[in-house]
N, C-alpha and C positions, 0 to 999 in steps of 0.2 A: 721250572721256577717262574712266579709270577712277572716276576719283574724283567727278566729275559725278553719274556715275549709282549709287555708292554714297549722295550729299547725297541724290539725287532719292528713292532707295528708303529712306532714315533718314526725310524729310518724308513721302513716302508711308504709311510706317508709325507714324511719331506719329499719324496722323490717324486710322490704323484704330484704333488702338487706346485714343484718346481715347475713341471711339464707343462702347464696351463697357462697362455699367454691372457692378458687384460689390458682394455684399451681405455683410450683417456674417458673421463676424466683422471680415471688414475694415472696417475706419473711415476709413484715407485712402489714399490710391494718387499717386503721385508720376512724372509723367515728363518725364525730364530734359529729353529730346529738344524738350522745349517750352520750360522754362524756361532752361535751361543751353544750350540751341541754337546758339548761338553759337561756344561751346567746341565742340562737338563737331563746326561743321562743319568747323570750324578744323583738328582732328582728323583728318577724312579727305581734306582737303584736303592737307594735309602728309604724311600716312602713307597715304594710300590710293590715290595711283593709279600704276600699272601692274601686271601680273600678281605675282604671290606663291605661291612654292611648297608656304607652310603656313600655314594659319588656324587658328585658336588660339579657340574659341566658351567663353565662358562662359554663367553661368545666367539672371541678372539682376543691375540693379544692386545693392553694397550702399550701406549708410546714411551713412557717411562716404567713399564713393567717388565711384561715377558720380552717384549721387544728390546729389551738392553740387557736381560740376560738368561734367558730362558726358562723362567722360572713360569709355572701360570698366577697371574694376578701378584707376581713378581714385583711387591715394593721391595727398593734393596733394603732397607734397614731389618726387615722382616726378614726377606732370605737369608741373609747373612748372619743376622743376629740373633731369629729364632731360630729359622729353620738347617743352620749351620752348613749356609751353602756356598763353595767360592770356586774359582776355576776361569779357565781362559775366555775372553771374548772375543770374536774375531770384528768381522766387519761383512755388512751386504754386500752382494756381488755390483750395484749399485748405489750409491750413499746419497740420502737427500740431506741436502745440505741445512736445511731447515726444520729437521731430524736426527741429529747424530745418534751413531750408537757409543757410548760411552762405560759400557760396561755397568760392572761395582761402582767404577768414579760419578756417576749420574748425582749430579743430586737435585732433580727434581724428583718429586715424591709422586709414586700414583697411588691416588689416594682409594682408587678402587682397594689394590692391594692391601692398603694399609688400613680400612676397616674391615674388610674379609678377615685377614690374619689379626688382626687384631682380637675380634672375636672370639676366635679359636682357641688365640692364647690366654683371652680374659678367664673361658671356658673350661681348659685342660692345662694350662700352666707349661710342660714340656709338650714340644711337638709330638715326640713317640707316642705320647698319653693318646692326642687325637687321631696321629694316624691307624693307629692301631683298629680303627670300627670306619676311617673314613679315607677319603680320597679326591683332590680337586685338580681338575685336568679341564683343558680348553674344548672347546669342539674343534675349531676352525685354528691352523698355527699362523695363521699369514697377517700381516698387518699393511694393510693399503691408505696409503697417502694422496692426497689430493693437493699437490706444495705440502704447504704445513701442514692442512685438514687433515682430521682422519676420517679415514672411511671405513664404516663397516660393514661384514660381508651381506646384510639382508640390503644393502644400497646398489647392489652391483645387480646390473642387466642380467634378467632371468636366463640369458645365455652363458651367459659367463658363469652364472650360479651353478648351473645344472651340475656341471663336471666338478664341480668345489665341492658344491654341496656331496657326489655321489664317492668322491675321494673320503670326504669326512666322516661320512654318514658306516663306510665301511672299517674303518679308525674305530673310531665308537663302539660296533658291535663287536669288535676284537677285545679293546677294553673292558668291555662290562663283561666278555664272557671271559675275560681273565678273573677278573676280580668279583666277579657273582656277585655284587649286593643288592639288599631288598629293595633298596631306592635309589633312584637316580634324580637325584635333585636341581634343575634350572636356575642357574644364577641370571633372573632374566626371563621376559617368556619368549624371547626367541630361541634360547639356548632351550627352554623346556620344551619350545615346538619342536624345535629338531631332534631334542635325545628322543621324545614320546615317538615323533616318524620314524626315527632310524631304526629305533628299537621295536617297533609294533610286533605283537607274537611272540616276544621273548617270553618266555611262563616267566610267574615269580619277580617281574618286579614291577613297582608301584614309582608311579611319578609324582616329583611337586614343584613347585615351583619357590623362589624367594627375592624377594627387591632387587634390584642390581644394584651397586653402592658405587657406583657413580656418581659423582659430582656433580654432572651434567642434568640430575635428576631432583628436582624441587624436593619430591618426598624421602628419598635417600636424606638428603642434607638436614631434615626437619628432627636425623634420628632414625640412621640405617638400622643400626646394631639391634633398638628397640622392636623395629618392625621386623625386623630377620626372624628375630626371637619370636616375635606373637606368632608369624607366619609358620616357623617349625612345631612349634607347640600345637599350631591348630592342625598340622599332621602327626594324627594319631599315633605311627610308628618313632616318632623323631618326639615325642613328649619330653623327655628325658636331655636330649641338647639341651629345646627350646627353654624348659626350667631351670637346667642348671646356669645356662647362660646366664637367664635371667638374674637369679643369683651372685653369679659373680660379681654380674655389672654393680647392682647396690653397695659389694663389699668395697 
């Protein structure tokens, strides 16, 4: 069963990547997959098994996402209210204080989350609808703090990287040969560097990339949704989202 051996390779990879020490400027490091575990197996349990024609990679989690409850790009309102997810939260083995984990109760909004899914659902209306052909999974599960800042992981000392990256990078190729889809889509082109490295050689599947819907990003805020849409559309295999999206959005 698909989903089996994406849990197996989620636990597998917490574990590597517990093992990995990181020195300052980071101060705390966060992974959900430990805390939040529950939620997330929940997650691929319901949306992860059988094949999928398109996987959808983000960077890592952010601070009011997956990091409060393991969801990827985890707004609550979205996990809970579309994607009908709930379940226990714990706490980091270290808690930054200027970071709580707060579960469901968050209510700050990540608003990455919340035009990702929003999309989707503007798109396909019921989650099953979309998962049924798709799939959206982090590369990297750790989230690193700087105090308050976040950090993320193309910031971190190419030493430090190395072992992150080569934990990840073996995550990934698990998943996509669980799940065989034609494309594997970069939310981000960091996220697109990495799936296109990790996966080089795979036969059969095709890379692209799409805006990150970050906040933090001028052209995201100018009209993520819009540009997600042109960008899927101008890959020829993903026409079909891109327009239907399109679509939706006018109605």
């Amino acid at each position: 069963m698909t989903a089996r051996i994406l849990i197996d390779a989620a636990r597998e990879l917490s574990a590597a990547v517990d093992a990995l020490p990181f020195a300052p400027p980071v101060t705390h490091v966060y992974n959900p997959l430990d805390y939040a575990w529950e939620v997330h197996r929940r997650y691929l349990e319901r949306y992860g098994d059988g094949r999928r024609r398109v996987v959808f990679v983000g960077m890592n989690p952010g601070p009011f996402g997956m990091a409060q409850i393991g969801v990827p790009f985890g707004e609550i309102a979205s996990a809970r209210d579309w994607l009908g997810l709930e379940g226990p939260v714990g706490q980091p083995l270290i808690v930054n204080p200027k970071r709580p984990v707060e579960g469901f109760a968050c209510a700050r909004s990540e608003v990455s989350g919340q035009r990702l899914w929003g999309l989707f659902r503007a798109r396909y209306g019921a989650p099953e609808a979309f998962f049924a052909e798709h799939f959206v999974a982090n590369y990297c599960p750790l989230v690193f703090f700087e105090g308050g800042r976040n950090l993320t992981p193309d910031k971190l000392p190419v030493a430090e990287q190395r072992p992150l990256l080569a934990a990840c990078d073996a995550h990934l190729r698990i998943l996509v040969g669980a799940l065989q889809p034609e494309w594997v889509i970069g939310i981000g082109n960091w996220a697109e560097k990495r799936a296109s490295e990790a996966l080089a050689g795979l036969p059969g599947v095709k890379f692209g990339r799409v805006l990150h819907p970050s906040p933090a990003s001028p052209a995201a805020n100018r009209g993520w949704a819009e540009a997600a849409t042109r960008q899927l559309t101008e890959l020829g295999g993903l026409a079909q989202l891109g327009v239907c999206a399109a679509e939706a959005k006018r109605r």
